[in-house]
N, C-alpha and C positions, 0 to 999 in steps of 0.2 A: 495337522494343519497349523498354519502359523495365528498371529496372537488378532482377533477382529480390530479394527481397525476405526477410532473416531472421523464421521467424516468430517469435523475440524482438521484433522489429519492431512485428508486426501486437499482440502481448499488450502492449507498450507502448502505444500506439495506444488502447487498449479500454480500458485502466485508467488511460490518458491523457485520457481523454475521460470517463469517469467521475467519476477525482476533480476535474476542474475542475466536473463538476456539483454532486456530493456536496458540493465547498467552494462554490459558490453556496448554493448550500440552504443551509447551515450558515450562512453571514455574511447570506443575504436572508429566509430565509423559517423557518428552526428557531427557538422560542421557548420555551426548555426552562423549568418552572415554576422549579428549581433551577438557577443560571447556573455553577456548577460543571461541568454537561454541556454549557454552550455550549463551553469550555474542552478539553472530553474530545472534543468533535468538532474543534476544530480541530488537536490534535495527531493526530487520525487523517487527518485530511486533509493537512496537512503530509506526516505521514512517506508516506503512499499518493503524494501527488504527486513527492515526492522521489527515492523508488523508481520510481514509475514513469519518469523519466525516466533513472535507472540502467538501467534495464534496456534503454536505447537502445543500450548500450555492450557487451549479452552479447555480438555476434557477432564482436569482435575479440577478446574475453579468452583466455585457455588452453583454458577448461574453461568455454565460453559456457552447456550446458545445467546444470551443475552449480548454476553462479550464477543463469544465469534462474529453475530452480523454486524456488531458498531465496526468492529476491527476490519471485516470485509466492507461494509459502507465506506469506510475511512480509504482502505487503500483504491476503490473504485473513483471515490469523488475526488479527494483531497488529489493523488499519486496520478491519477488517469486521465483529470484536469490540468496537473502541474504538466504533464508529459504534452498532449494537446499543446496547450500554450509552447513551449518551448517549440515543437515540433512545428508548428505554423506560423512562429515568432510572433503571437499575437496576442496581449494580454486579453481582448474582452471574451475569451475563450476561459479565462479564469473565476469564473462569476460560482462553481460549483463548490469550489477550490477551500473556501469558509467552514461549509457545509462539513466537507469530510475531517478539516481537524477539529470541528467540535465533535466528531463521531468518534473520534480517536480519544478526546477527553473525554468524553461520555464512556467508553469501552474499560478505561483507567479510571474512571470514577468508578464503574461498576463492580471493580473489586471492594469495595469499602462495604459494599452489601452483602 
C-alpha cells in the first residue's frame, strides 16, 4: 500500500484544486463591470494558491496543526472575503478580509517557535 498520507495533505489537495479553479474563472470567464475587482480576484487567488501549497509543508514543521489552521483560516477569511467582494463588486463584504491576513502572519510567525 502506498505511503499514509497527512491530512494537511489532503486540505492542500482541496484548496489546491480550488484555487486553480477559482483562478480559471477569474482570468477566463469573471467580467467584473468595474475592473478594479478583476484585480481584487487575482490577489485572492494568488495568496489562496500560494498558501495552499504552504500548506504541503505543515507535516514536517514543529507545530504542523498550529500552522495548518492559521494557513486554512487565512485562505477561508482573507481569499474567500477578497473573492466575495470582487464577485458582488462590493467592498462592505470585505470586513473579514483583515482577519485572514493576520492569520497568514500569525501561520508565518508560527514557524519561529
Amino acid at each position: 500500500m502506498g505511503k499514509k498520507f497527512s491530512i494537511w495533505h489532503r486540505v492542500a489537495a482541496v484548496f489546491g484544486a480550488a484555487g486553480v479553479g477559482l483562478g480559471a474563472y477569474g482570468a477566463h470567464v469573471f467580467k467584473p463591470q468595474n475592473p478594479i475587482y478583476k484585480e481584487v480576484w487575482q490577489t485572492a487567488s494568488l495568496y489562496h494558491l500560494v498558501h495552499s501549497a504552504a500548506l504541503l509543508a505543515s507535516p514536517v514543521m514543529k507545530h504542523p496543526n498550529i500552522f495548518g489552521v492559521l494557513v486554512t483560516a487565512g485562505i477561508i477569511t482573507f481569499s474567500g472575503t477578497s473573492y466575495t467582494v470582487a464577485y458582488l463588486e462590493d467592498r462592505k463584504y470585505g470586513f473579514l478580509a483583515p482577519l485572514g491576513g493576520l492569520s497568514f502572519v500569525a501561520a508565518w510567525g508560527s514557524l519561529l517557535f
